[in-house]
N, C-alpha and C positions, 0 to 999 in steps of 0.2 A: 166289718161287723165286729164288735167289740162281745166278749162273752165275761161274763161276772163273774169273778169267784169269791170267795170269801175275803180274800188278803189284797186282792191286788183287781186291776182291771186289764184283760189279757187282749194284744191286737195286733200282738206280730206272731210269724208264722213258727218261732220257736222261744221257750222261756228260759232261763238258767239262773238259777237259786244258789247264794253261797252265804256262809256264815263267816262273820269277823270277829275270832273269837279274840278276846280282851285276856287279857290276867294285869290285872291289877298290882300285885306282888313285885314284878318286873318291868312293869310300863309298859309290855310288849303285845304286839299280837300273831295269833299266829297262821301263817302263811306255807305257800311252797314252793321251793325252788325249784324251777324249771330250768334244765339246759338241754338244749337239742343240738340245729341249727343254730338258737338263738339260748341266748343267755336272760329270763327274765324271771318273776314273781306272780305268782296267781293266788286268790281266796279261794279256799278250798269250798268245792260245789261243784254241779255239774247240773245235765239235761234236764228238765223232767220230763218222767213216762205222762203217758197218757193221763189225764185224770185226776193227775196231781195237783194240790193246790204249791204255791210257793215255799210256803211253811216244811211241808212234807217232802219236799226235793230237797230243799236244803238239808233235814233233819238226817234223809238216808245216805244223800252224799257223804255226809261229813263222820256216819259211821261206816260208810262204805270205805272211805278214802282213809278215815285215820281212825275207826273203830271207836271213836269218841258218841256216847249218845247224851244227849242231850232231850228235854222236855219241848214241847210246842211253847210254853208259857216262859220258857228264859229265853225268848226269842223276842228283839224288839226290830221293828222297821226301821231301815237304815237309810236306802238310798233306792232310787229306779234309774235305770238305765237305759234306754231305748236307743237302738246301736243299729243300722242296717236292715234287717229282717229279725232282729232278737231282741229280745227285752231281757234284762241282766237285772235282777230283784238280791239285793245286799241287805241283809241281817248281820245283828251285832248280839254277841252274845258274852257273859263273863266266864270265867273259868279259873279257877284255884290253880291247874295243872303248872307244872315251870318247867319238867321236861318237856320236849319237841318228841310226839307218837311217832312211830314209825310210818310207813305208806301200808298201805293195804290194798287188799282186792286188784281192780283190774290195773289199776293204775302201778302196782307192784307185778303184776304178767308184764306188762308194756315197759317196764325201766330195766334198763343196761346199759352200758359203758356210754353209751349216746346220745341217750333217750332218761335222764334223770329226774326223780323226783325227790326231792329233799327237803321235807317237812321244818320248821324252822323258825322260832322266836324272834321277830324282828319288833327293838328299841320303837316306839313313836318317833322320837326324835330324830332316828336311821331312815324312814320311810321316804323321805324325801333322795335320800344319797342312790337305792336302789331303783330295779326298773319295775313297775308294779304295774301289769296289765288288766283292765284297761288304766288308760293314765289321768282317768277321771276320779276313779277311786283314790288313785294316790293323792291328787288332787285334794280331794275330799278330807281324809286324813289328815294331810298335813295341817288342813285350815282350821278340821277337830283339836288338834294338838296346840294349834298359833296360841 
């Protein structure tokens, strides 16, 4: 059973919203470094609650995680991603910013010596050299940049 929301059409059993924020200035966008286990790259976003459209998960992730707010209207649709049991909804956004924010919120409880979060300016041109999950998006990207 599909349910309608404003932005998107929802039909798996969980959604995840993240924003690809641009800066034009530096060619780059920005990302975050993940090291655990594993050594990779994520766009910053995360679950959404209950009730949320797309738009609105991404907007509080992205001040949750790196305190950046952002307008619903500097938000454009990027990409959908329908992964297993999740759909992965990617926005693009631009940004003046050229420093890399710090982490915030939970994601700053959860990091230490093991468990890394590292917020981080990555080149267009670099996106392909890194590990960017999922590897569709990088995908994506890269073919943005060709």
């Amino acid at each position: 059973m599909a349910v309608i929301s404003r932005y998107f059409i929802y039909r798996k059993e969980k959604m995840r919203a993240r924003i690809i924020l641009y800066c034009p200035t530096i060619k780059a966008v920005l990302l975050i470094h993940r090291i655990n286990k594993r050594d990779y790259w994520v766009v910053p976003g995360g679950q959404a609650h209950k009730g949320e459209t797309a738009r609105e998960t991404a907007l509080r992730e992205l001040k949750e995680e790196l305190g950046i707010e952002l307008a619903a209207r500097d938000l454009t649709l990027l990409y959908q991603l329908d992964q297993d049991n999740e759909q992965q909804i990617f926005f693009k956004a631009t940004s003046k910013l050229i420093r890399a924010p710090l982490i915030q919120g939970e994601e700053r409880t959860r990091s230490s010596s093991t468990n890394i979060y590292h917020p981080e300016w990555v080149k267009l041109k670099d996106i392909a050299k890194i590990n960017l999950m999922p590897p569709q998006i990088a995908a994506r990207l890269a073919a943005d940049n060709a």
